[in-house]
KOLGUTI-728646 format. One record per residue (C-alpha): x, y, z. Coordinates in steps of 0.25 Angstrom, whole numbers, plus 5000, padded with zeros to 4 digits. Layout:
residues N
XYZ
...
end
This chain:
residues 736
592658075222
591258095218
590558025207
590758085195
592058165192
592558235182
592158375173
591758465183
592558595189
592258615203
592758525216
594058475213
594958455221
596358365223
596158225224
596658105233
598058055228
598157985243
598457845235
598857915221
599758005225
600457915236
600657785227
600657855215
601457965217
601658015201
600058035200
599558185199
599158265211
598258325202
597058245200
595658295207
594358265211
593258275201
592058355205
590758305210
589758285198
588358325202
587458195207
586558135200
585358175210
585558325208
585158395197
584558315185
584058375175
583358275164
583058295150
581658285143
581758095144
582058125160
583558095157
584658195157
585258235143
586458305137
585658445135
585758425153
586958505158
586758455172
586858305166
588058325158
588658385168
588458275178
588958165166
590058255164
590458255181
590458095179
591158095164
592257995164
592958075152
592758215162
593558145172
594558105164
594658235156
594958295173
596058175176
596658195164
597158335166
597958305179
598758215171
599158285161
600558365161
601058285174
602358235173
601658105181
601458075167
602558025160
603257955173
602957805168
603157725155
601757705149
601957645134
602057525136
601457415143
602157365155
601357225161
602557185168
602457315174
601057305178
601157165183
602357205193
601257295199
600357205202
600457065197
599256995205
597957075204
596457065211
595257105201
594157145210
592757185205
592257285214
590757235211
591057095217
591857125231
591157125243
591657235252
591357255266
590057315268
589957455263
591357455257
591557505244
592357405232
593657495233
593557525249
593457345251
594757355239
595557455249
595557375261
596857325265
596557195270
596157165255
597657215252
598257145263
597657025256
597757045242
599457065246
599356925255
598856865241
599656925230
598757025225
599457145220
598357235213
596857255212
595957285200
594857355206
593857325195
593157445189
592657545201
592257685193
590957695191
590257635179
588857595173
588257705167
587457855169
585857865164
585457985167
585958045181
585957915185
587257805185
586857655180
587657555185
588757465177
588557375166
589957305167
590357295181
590857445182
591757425168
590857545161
591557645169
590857775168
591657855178
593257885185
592457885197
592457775207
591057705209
590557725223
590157605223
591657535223
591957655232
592857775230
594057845225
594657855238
594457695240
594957655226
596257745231
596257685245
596357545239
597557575229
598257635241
598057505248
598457425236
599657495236
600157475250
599857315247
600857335236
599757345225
598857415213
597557425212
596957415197
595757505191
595057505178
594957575166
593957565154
594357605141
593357535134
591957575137
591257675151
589757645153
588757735150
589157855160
589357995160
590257985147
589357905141
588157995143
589058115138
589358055127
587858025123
587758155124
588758205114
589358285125
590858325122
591758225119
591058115126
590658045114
592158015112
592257935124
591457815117
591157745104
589957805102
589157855090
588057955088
586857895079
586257995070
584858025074
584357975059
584957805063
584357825076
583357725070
584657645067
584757625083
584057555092
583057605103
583557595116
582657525126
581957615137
582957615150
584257605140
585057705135
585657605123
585457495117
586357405110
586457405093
586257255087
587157205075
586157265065
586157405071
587657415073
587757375057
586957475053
587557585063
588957535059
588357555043
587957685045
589357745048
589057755066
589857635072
590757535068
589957445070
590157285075
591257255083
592057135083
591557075094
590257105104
590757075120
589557035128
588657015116
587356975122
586056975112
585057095114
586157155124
587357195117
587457125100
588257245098
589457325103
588457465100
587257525107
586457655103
585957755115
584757815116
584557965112
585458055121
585158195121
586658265121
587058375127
586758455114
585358405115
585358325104
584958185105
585958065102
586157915099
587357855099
587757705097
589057675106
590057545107
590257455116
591157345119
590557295132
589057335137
588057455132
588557515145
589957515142
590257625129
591557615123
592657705125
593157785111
594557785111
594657835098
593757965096
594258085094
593958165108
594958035113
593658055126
593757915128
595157895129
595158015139
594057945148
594757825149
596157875152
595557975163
594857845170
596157785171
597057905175
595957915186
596157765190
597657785191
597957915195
596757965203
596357825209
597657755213
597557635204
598957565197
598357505186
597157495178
596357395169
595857435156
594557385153
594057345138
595257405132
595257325121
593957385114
594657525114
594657515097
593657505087
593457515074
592757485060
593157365052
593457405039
593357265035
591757265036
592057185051
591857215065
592257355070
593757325076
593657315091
594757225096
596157235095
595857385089
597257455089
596457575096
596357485108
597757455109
598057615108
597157645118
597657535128
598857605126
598457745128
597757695141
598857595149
599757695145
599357795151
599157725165
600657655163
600957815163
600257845176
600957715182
600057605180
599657485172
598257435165
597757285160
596857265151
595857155152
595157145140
594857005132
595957025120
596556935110
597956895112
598456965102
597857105108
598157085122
599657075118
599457205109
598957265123
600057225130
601057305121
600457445122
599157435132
598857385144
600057325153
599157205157
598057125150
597157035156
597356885153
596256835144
597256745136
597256645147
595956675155
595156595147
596056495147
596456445157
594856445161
594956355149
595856265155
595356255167
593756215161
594556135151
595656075160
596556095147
597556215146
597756205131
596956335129
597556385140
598956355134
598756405121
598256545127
599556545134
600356515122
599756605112
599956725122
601256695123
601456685108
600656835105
601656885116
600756905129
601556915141
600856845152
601356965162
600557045153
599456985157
598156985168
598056845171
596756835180
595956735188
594356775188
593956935185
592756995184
592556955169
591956825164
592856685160
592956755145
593056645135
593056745123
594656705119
594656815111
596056785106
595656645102
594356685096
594156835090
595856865088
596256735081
595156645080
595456595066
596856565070
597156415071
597856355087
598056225092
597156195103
596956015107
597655985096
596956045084
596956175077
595756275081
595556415078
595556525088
594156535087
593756385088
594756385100
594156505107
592856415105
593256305110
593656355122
592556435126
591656315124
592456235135
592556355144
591056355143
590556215144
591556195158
591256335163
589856365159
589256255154
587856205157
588456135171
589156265175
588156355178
588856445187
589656515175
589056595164
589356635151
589656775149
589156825136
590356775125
591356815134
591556715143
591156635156
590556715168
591156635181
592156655193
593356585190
592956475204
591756455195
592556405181
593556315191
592156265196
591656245181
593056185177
592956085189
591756025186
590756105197
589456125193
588956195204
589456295212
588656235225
589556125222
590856185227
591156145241
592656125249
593356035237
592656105225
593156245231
594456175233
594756135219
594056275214
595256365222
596456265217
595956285203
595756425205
597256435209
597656355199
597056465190
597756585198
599156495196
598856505181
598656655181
599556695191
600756625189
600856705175
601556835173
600556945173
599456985182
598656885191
597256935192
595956855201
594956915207
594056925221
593056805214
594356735213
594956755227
593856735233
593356615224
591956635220
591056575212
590056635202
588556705206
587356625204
586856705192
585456735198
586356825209
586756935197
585456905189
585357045187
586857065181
586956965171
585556985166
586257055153
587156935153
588256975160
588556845169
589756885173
589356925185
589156795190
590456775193
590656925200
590156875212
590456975224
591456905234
592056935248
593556955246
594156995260
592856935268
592357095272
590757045270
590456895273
589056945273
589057025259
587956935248
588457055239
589757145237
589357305239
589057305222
587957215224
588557065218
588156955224
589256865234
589856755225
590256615234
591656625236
592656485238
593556525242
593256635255
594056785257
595156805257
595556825271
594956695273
595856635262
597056715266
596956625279
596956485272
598156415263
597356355256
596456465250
596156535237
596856635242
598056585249
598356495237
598656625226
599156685237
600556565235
600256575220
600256725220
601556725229
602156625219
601856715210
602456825215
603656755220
604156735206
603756825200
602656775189
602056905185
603256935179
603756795173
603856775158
602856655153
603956575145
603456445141
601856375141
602456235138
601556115133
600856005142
600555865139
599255895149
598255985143
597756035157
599156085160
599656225159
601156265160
601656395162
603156445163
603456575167
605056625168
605256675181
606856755184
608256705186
607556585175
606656515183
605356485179
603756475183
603056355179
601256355181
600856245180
599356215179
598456085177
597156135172
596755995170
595855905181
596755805181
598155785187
599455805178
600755725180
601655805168
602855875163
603056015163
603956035151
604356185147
605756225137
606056355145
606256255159
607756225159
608256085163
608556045178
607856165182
607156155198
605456145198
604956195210
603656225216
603356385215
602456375228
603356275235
604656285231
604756125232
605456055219
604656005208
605555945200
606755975189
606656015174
607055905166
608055915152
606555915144
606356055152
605255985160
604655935173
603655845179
602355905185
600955845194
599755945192
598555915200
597155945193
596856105191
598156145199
599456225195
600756215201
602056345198
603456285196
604656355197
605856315189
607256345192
608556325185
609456235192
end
């Protein structure tokens, strides 16, 4: 398919359902190529400035031919009155169901692989010895990462992302990750290898593409699509000027008070992510003039949640534009590419509102957010697949998501946490996390438990200190509040993970801690140097690792890692991505590019332009061929795993320790056996008792991964245990 898509007449004809049609055999016949757009290097008209305007048909015209909202208008209409339509259940959420598909996922990000030379992302993605692999391990699925083209338009011209490719601006494939026919081509190959392949969707925010410039326009409905708001000619003085070279410019607190006064916005939001001084103090910016397509001159202020480049999504005007984009996007995803799942992007910000206390505008927990989650996971559930959300909630709200919205959620309850207890070598936090999801009525299988992703080591605890920070929990013996908590954690994840002798890791504006997960079991075993790591530090460094993956995948749920993970890699030196993180965005320090499958042992860069990382632990074919090998070792856990069937499992009891370090897990299994996890987070050695109510006396212990006896559960429901430092051990108990 050619760039651009949708709202033109001519050219159509009927698509490839090779993939589609063959594994999903209830999807429409019906969908079609969209036309060529006219390039950008034919005509270009210009107005008076030397940029095109809305008074330019030809410009509109080529907008409109890469319009996400005109694309999703065209899918729309081969959906409806098919009676493809109403063959699944869709109300309800169904995680059970969704872990059943694909219990053990890989979370690529196509900016960081190393491809062979000349291949595209998604053409590397198809290959089957990658499959052949992932099956040998236990992989099941993949989330691809975001692949449609994003960044933004200025003029006739396309600008390239702000956000790694999360400000979609089109259902079109980027060229640069390769093409439609490659993204089918690796979900029919996932399919042979029994799995899924996972796309994205973005419901809160597109960058600044051709439905953004529409919309500046005042053309149609386009305003609709986003929280955007049309400035009086008269406060134009109210506004800032925007700089030569920008098309916006971001308001500060005393600007947004006054626009907020005045009757235009809602004004403050209850919190500002990535709040960096003379960058983004506020959640609004104001665009230059924009003549529209009734050649009248506009400003408007716009929200947004994340980056100027990144406006957000109106689920709530009347047009309902935005909600039409979104759901085309994901129709397209599903129904066109082949995918069998989808992840929604900053969902959580779908709602927003003014206080009519005189507060903050109501952005969190919004009941708007909760309907729209709905609206959208229900409508994949009725094409035949599932979505996770992977937004950093409170508790309270992921619970609320899990009864009418996504079928998944990723697992920022425990993430920080057990960073925590590995920095801190002890799992009280950790413990407490636990508990207190269990006590809200989290399901662990309704969770994304995950190694390393392309985000930063968040210690925002939003839970702990936005949703209850006045509330009162025991943490080391007194009684602190959930924002003292929150505080004192983040203080000892900092001082052990990026404190003045650890600078390999960064901090990442207020939200966390930019580093591969190698690099925070470096900082946690003392290394202050990555040049330090030889043969025993890279030893220790992939047993702790593993003793991480035990934590997460011997849980119901999903088990998530990543390609930095597998492959082991450490963080970029930062004067490698100078130029990225010159706005502050040190996260891409730890998104170094990595080799996975050994195609380009020559490659300094992946095909996107990211520097090689140093990887410990070596490809995977080269692992695959060594038992005692990142790889080979959650290759026995993952089996383990599947053996008895720990996705699925019901989390029954998080019994107390006498050792701080130690963490204890116990997990029902069938026929009324039980998975006990066992972890030491703590660097030294622990002679104990495992003690748990729901363990029936006289009941066999065994190894999981050997089978060999451990010991017998005594009349006090317990039994005795050796941990050595940072190492986890799996019992199974059985009945007598």
């Amino acid at each position: 398919m050619q760039d651009g898509a949708a709202g033109q007449d001519e050219g159509t004809g009927p698509i490839d359902l090779t993939y589609a049609e063959h594994f999903h055999p209830a999807r429409p016949r019906a969908l079609r190529h969209r036309p060529r757009v006219r390039s950008p290097f034919e005509r270009r008209p210009a107005g008076r400035d030397g940029e095109p305007t809305g008074t330019n048909p030809a410009y509109v015209a080529w907008l409109r031919g890469q319009s996400m909202l005109a694309d999703a208008d065209t899918i729309a209409r081969q959906f409806s009155g098919r009676g493809t339509m109403w063959q699944n259940p869709f109300a309800d959420p169904d995680p059970r169901g969704a872990v059943d598909t694909a219990s053990v996922w890989f979370t690529a990000y196509p900016l960081s692989l190393i491809t062979r030379p000349g291949q595209p992302f998604l053409a590397a993605m198809a290959e089957e010895d990658l499959w052949r692999t992932f099956a040998a391990i236990g992989v099941e699925a993949v989330h691809t990462g975001p692949v449609k083209r994003a960044g933004g338009i200025s003029g006739w011209d396309h600008t390239p992302s702000v956000d790694g490719h999360f400000d979609r601006i089109s259902t079109v494939i980027d060229p640069a990750f390769g093409s439609e026919a490659d993204f089918r081509a690796m979900c029919g190959m996932a399919t042979f290898h029994g799995g899924t392949v996972i796309d994205d969707v973005v419901p809160g925010h597109t960058g600044k593409g051709a439905d953004f410039r529409l919309a500046e326009m005042g053309y149609a409905d386009y305003p609709g699509i986003f929280h955007m708001v049309e400035i009086d000619p008269e406060d134009w003085s109210e506004l800032p000027v925007v700089p030569p070279g920008r098309d916006s410019v971001n308001l500060d607190a005393a600007t947004e008070e006054r626009l907020e006064k005045a009757g235009y916005i809602i004004g403050a939001l209850q919190r500002v992510i990535f709040h960096a001084p003379g960058v983004k103090e506020t959640n609004w910016s104001a665009t230059k003039a924009v003549v529209g397509v009734d050649g009248v001159a506009r400003r408007w202020v716009y929200l947004h949640y994340f980056k100027e480049g990144q406006p957000s999504i109106n689920w709530l005007d009347p047009s309902f534009a935005g909600m039409r984009l979104t759901i085309g996007d994901a129709l397209h995803s599903l129904a066109d590419l082949g995918s069998g799942a989808l992840r929604l992007d900053a969902n959580g910000f779908l709602g927003v509102e003014k206080s009519a206390l005189g507060g903050p505008a109501w952005s969190e927990g919004h009941p708007l957010s909760g309907a729209a989650n709905h609206l959208i996971a229900s409508m994949v559930r009725k094409v035949g697949g599932f979505t996770f959300q992977e937004l950093n909630l409170t508790m309270d709200d992921i619970r609320e998501v899990g009864r009418a919205g996504a079928d998944l959620s990723y697992d920022f309850v425990n993430r920080p946490g057990y960073h925590h207890a590995l920095a801190t070598g002890d799992a009280e936090f950790l413990r407490l996390g636990l508990r207190t999801a269990a006590e809200i009525g989290i399901d662990p299988a309704s969770l994304v438990h995950a190694l390393q992703n392309h985000d930063e080591m968040t210690y925002e605890l939003v839970h702990w200190a936005a949703g209850h920070r006045e509330e009162t929990f025991t943490f080391r013996g007194e009684e602190v509040t959930g924002a003292r908590l929150a505080e004192i954690v983040r203080g000892e994840l900092l001082e052990t993970l990026a404190g003045p002798d650890v600078s390999y890791n960064l901090v990442f504006t207020t939200n966390g801690i930019a580093s591969t997960l190698t690099t925070v079991i470096a900082a946690s075993i003392g290394i202050t140097d990555l040049d330090d790591i030889g043969p025993a530090e890279i030893e220790e460094i992939r047993a702790v690792h593993l003793m991480l993956a035990m934590f997460n995948a011997m849980q119901p749920g999903v088990f998530a890692l990543s390609g930095w993970d597998l492959t082991g890699m450490l963080t970029l030196p930062v004067e490698e991505v100078a130029a990225l993180v010159a706005e502050g965005d040190t996260r891409w320090i730890h998104r170094g590019a990595h080799d996975l499958m050994g195609v380009d042992p020559t490659a300094t860069r992946s095909a996107e332009g990211m520097p090689r990382g140093r990887s410990l632990y070596g490809t995977l074919p080269d692992q695959l061929t060594d038992e005692r090998s990142f790889a080979r070792q959650l290759q026995a856990i993952l089996a383990v795993r599947k053996h008895y069937g720990i996705a699925t499992a019901r989390q029954v009891d998080i019994p107390d320790v006498s050792h701080a370090g130690v963490l204890v897990l116990v997990h029902e299994l069938e026929g009324e056996r039980h998975a006990l996890t066992v972890l030491n987070f703590g660097a030294e050695p622990v002679m104990g008792t495992i003690r748990s109510e729901v363990l029936s006396p006289g009941s066999a212990v065994l190894d999981m991964f050997t089978q060999s006896p451990v010991g017998i559960v005594d009349d006090l429901h317990a039994f005795a245990v050796d941990l050595a430092p940072r190492r986890g051990v799996a019992f199974l108990v059985e009945p007598s």
